[in-house]
N, C-alpha and C positions, 0 to 999 in steps of 0.2 A: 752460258754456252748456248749457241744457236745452230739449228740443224737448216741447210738452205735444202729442201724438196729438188727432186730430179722433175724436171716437165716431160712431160708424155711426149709432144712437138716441139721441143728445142724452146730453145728461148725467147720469151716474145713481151716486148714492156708492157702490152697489155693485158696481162694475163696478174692473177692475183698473187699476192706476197705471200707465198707459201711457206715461211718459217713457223718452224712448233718452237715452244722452249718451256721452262720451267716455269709455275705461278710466285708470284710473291710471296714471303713468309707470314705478311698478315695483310688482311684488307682494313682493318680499322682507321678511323679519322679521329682527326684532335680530337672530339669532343665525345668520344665512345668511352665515356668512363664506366669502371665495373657497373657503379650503380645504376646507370643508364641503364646497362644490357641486364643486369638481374632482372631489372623494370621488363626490358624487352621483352624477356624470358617469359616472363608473367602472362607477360599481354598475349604473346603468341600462344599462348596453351588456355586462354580463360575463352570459354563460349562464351561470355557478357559481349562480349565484341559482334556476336550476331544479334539480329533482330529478336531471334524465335529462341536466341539464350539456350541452340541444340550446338550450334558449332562455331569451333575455332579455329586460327590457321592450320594448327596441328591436325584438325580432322584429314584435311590432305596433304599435310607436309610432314608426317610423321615419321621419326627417328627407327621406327620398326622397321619401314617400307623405304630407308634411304631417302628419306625426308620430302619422298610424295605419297602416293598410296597404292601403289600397286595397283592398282585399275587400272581397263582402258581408259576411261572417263571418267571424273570424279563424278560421286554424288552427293549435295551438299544437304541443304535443310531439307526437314524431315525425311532423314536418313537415321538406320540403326548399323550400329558394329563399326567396326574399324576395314581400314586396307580392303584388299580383296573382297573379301566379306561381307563388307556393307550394305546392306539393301535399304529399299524402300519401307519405311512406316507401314503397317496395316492400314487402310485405307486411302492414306495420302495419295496427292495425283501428281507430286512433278517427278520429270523426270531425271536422270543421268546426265550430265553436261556433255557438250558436245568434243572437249578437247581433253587430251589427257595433261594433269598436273606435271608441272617441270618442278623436281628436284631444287631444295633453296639451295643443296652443297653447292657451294662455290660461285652461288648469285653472286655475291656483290664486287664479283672481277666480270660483270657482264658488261662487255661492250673494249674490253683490254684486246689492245691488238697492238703490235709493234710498229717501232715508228711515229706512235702517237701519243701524247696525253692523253692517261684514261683519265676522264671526268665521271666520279660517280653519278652523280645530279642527273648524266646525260644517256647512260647505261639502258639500253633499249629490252625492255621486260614486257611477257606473255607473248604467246607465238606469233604476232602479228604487228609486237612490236612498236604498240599503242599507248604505251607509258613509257617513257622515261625516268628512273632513278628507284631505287630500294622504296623511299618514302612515297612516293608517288602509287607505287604498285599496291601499297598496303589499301587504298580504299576500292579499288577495284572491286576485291570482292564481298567490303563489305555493301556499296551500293548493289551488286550483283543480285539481281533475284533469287535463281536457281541455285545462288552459294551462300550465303551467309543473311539476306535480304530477307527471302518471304513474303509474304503476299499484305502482310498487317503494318508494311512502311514504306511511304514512297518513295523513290529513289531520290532525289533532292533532297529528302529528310534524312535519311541515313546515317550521313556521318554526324550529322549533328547531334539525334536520338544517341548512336554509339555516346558519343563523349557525355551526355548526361546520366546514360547509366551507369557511367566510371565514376562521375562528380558522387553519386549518390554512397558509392562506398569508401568509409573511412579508411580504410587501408590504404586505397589507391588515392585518397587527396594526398594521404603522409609520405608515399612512396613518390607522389611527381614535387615534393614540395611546392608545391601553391597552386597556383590553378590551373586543372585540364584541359587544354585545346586539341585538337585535331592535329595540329602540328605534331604536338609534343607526345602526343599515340603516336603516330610513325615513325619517327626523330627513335623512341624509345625501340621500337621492334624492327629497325631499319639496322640500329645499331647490333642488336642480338644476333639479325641475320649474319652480320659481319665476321659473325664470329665460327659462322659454321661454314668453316672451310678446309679443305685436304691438300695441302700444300706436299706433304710427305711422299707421293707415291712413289710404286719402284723408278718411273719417267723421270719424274721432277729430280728426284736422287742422281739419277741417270745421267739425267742434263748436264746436272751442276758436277758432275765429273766423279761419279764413283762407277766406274767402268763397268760393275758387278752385281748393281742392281738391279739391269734386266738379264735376262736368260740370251744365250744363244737365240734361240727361235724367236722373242721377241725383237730383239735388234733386227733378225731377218724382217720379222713383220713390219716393222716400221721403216722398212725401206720400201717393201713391198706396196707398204699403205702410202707411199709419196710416188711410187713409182703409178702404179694406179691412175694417180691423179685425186685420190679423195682429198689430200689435203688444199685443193684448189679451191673447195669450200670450207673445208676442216681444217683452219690453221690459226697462228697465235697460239697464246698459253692456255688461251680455254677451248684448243680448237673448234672455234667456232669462227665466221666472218661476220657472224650479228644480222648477216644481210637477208632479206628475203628472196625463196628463190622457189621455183615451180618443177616438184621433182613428181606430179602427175597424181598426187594424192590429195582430192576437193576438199570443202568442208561442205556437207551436204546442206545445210540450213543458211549459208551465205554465199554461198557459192565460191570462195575465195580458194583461188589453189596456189598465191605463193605463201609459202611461213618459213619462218627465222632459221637458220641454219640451227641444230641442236648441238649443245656441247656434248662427247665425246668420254668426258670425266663422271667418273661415277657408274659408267653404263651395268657393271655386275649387279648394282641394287638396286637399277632404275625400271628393271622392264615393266611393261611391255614400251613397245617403241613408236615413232613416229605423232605427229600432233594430237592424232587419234587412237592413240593406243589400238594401234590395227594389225601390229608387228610384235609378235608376243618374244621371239628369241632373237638372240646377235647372230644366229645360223642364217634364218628365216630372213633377215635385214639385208646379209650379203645374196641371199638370193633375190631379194628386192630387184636390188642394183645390177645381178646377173641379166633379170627382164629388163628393166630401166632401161640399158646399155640397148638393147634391142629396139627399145621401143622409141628412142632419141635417134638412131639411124635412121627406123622408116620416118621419124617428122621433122628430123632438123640436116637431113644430107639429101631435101629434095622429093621425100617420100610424099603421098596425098589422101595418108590415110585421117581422113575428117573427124573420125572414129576415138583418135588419140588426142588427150587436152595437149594445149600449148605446155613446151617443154623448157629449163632452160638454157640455152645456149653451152655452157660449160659444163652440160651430159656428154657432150662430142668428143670432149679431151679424156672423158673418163674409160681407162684401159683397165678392167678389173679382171683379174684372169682365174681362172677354177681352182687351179693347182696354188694361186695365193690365199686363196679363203681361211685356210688352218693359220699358218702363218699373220696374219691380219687379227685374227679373233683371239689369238694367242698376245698378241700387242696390247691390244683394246684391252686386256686383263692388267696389263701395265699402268691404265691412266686411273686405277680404281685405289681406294683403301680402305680397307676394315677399319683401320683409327680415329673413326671420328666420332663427336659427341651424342652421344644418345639417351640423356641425360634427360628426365622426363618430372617436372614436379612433382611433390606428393601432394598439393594443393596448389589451389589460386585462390586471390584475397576475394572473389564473388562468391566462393563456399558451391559452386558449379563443378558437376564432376568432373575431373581433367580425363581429356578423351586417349586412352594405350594406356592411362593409368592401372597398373594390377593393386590388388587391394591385398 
């Protein structure tokens, strides 16, 4: 079942395909067999996979914090604690990353949008959009300095360093049967990712036609949220359009102010919000948008305030009204679900303490 969005200005072919609908029942590929993803499972929670042998993907992608960390900005190697919490080592000097961790829930439908073949391979991952595909994303951070890296491997060595300190433990030769590549590391936790996904919510239910799995007030809201214009960027099953776009928030140390539209699912366990974890509430987001709306009239109907970054074009369309904010936030509760897996080893085969693990 497809919902077509009402346009703010009438109808215009060039304006974005604003249909929402329901996710698919599974994201998995032919070759996602259990033993792959138990593998995966593995991988993603063993700190062997970093240099300094302190963190895992789980350090930021953790089943506690809705499988990022609740910060604004991760903090990777030499860090202590989990989620929120975490700080800096006693004497260490790096600092906090500059962007906030995206949620793995419902990665590996990134880049699904209607209309098209989704190709996972092509699946555009981290806010700027810079990877392509589940497997692709996995080395990122372990190259990464400030995340998994450290200052004791150079980046060209990285993945390679990783895969020999896999070779080194018996467990993991027996668990890849035969030999470890770099490949076959994110082949393995690309496929795990697969697996954490929320296909159930009251929406998706919704969709697919059980008249009674949202509330009154949310069906308002989601008209309200089309009527708006949000789903002009917010659309597809994951509303999201994948695209980059310039909604006036930098990133201080690149200067770069477009990033990837953010998906929309999951938002109750995700906060805080925007690349930078700079928007702590869903309250605080719609007032974002309240300024936003202001600040795109004075720089894109003519205004010459210098003052204001470039903006982009499709703030113009956006009609977000005060009296819908309840409404809307009430919706936004719709795309979320408690059900999903939070499942946390009680060990990894490197005998390294698994990170949320309670003892």
């Amino acid at each position: 079942m497809l919902l077509l969005a009402a346009l703010c200005r009438g109808a215009e072919e060039s304006l974005p395909d604003q249909r929402v609908g329901a996710l698919p029942p599974s994201a998995a590929l032919p070759g996602d067999t259990p033993e792959k993803v138990a593998l995966g499972r593995l991988l993603f929670f063993d700190p062997i996979l970093s240099a300094t042998r302190e963190v895992a993907c789980a350090t930021c992608h953790h089943p506690q914090h809705g499988w990022a960390d609740g910060r604004a900005t991760s903090l990777g190697v030499h860090g202590i604690g989990m989620g929120p919490k975490r700080r800096l080592a006693d004497g260490a000097s790096f600092l906090p990353m500059h962007r906030n961790a995206p949620t793995v829930l419902n990665a590996a439908f990134n880049g699904l949008a209607f209309g098209q073949t989704h190709v996972p391979k092509k699946a555009p991952m981290f806010w700027d959009n810079r990877v392509e595909g589940l497997e692709a994303q996995v080395f990122g951070p372990i190259r990464a300095r400030e995340e998994m890296r450290g200052e004791g491997v150079v980046e060209a060595e990285a993945v390679s360093q990783m895969v020999q300190r896999l070779r080194a433990i018996p467990e993991y030769a027996r668990l890849f049967g035969g030999e470890i590549t770099a490949e076959k590391v994110a082949q393995a936790i690309a496929a795990y990712e697969r697996t954490l996904i929320t296909t159930d919510t009251p929406f998706d239910r919704f969709m697919r036609g059980d008249q009674k799995a949202m509330t009154a007030m949310q069906q308002r809201g989601m008209e309200a949220f089309q009527r708006a214009g949000c789903a002009l960027c917010h659309n597809g099953p994951m509303f999201s359009d994948f695209k980059l776009h310039a909604i006036g928030v930098t990133d201080a140390t690149t200067s770069r102010r477009e990033f990837r539209t953010p998906t929309l699912r999951e938002l109750r366990h995700t906060a805080p919000y925007m690349h930078n974890g700079s928007v702590r509430t869903l309250e605080d987001v719609m007032l974002f948008y309240d300024r936003l709306m202001d600040h795109a009239a004075e720089t894109l109907d003519g205004g010459d305030d210098a003052s204001l970054p470039p903006l982009d074009p499709l703030l113009r369309r956006l009609n977000l009204l005060p009296e819908d904010h309840e409404a809307i936030l009430v919706f936004l509760q719709a795309l979320s679900s408690d059900d999903y897996d939070r499942r946390v080893p009680d060990r990894v085969p490197s005998g390294l303490p698994v990170p949320g693990h309670s003892d």
